[in-house]
C-alpha positions as CSV (number, residue, x, y, z in Angstrom):
1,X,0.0,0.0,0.0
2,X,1.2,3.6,-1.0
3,X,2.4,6.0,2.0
4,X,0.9,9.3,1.8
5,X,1.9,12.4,2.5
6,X,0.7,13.4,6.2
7,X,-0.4,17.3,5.6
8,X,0.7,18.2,9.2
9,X,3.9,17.5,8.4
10,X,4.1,20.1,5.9
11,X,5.8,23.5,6.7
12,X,4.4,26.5,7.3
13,X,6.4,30.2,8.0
14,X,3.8,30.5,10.9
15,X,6.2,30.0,13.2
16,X,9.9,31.0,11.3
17,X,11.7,33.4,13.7
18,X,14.9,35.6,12.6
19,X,17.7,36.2,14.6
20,X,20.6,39.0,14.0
21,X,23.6,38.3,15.7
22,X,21.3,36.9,18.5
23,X,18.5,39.1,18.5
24,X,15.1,38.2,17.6
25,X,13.8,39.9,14.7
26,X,10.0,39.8,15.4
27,X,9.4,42.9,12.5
28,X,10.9,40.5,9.9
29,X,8.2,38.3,8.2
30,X,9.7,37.0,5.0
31,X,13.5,35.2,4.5
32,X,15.1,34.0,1.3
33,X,18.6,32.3,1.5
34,X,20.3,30.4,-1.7
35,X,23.4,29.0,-2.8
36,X,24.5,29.0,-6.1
37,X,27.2,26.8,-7.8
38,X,29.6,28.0,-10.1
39,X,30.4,24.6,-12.1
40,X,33.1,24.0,-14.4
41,X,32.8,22.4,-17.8
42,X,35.6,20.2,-18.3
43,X,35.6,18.0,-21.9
44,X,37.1,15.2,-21.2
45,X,38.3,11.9,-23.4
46,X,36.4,8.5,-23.3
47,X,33.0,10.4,-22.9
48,X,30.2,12.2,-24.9
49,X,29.1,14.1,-22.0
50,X,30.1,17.5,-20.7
51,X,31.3,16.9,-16.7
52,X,31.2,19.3,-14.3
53,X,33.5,20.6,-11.9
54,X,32.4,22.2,-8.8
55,X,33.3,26.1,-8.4
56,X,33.1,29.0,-6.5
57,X,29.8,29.0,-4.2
58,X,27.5,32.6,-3.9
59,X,25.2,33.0,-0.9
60,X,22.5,35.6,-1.8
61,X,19.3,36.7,-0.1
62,X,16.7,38.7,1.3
63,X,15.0,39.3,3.9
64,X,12.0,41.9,4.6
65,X,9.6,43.0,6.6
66,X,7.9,46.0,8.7
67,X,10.3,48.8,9.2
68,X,10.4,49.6,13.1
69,X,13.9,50.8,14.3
70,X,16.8,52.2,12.1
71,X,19.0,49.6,13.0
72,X,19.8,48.0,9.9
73,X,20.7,52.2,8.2
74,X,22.8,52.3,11.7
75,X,24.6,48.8,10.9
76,X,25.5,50.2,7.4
77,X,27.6,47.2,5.5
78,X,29.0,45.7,8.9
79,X,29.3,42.1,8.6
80,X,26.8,40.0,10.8
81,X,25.6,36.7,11.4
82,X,21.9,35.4,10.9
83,X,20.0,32.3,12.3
84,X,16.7,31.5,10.7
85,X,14.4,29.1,12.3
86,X,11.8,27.0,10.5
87,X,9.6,25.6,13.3
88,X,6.0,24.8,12.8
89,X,4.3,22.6,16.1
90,X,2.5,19.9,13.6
91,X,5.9,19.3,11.5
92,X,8.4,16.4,12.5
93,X,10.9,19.2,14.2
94,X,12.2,22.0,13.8
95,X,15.4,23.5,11.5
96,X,17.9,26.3,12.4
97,X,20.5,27.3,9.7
98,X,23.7,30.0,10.4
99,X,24.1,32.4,7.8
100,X,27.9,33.5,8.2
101,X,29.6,37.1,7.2
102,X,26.3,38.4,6.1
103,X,26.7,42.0,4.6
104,X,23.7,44.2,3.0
105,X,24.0,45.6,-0.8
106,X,22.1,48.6,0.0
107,X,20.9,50.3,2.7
108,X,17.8,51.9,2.0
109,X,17.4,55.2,3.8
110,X,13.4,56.7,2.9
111,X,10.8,54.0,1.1
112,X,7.1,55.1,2.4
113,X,3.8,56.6,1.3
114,X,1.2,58.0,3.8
115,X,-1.3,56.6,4.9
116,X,0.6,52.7,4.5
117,X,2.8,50.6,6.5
118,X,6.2,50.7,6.1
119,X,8.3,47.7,4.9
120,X,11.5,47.0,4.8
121,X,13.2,44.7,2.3
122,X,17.6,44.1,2.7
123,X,19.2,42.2,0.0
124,X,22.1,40.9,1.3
125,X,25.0,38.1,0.8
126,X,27.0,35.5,2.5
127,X,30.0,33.8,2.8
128,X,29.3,30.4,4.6
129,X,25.9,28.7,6.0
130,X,25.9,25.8,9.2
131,X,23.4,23.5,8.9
132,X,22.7,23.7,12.9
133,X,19.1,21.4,13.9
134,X,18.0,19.5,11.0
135,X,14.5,17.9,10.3
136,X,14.5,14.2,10.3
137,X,11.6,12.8,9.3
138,X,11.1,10.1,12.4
């Protein structure tokens, strides 16, 4: 008999939770973290095939949220560290990933309209990531 997918196990960003250099971020509502490979193409004898060669790596992302204090104008391009946590209570457990030597491409100083809330949304990179609580599936 097929195993289906139990729904409650499914993550939700109910529950995620933002931390700069150990201070919640409860303004923050949205987090975007990637990795990209640089590969090599090598050609090499005895196959057809184009084989890859692992690179350089680029962390990139975002974060963003509602603007409430000027810290991150007052932080200007300072490196920091940030630990997201994915947690939701129905979900087999929770995970908590290090973002290392994070550093903002732009610091932006005025963004609002009256009448609106004001959000706040820092592109930033990385240099390293530590895979700190894992989900295991139990």
């Amino acid at each position: 008999m097929a195993q289906f997918l139990d729904p409650g196990r499914v993550m939700m960003g109910t529950f995620g939770q933002i931390f700069i250099e150990g201070v919640w971020q409860s303004n923050l509502n949205h987090l975007e973290a990637s990795v990209e490979a640089e590969k090599k193409e090598l050609n090499l004898v005895g196959t057809d095939y184009t084989v890859y060669k692992l690179g350089r790596k680029k962390g990139t992302g975002t974060m963003s949220g509602y603007k409430i204090t000027s810290d991150m104008i007052a932080r200007g391009f300072q490196k920091f560290s940030i630990i997201h946590k994915l947690d939701d209570p129905e979900a087999y457990g929770f995970e908590r990933i290090q973002l290392n030597n994070c550093m903002v491409d732009k610091i932006v100083l005025a963004n609002w309209t009256a009448g609106e809330e004001v959000t706040e949304e820092t592109p930033f990179t990385f240099e390293s990531y530590e895979l700190l609580d894992p989900i295991v599936a139990s």
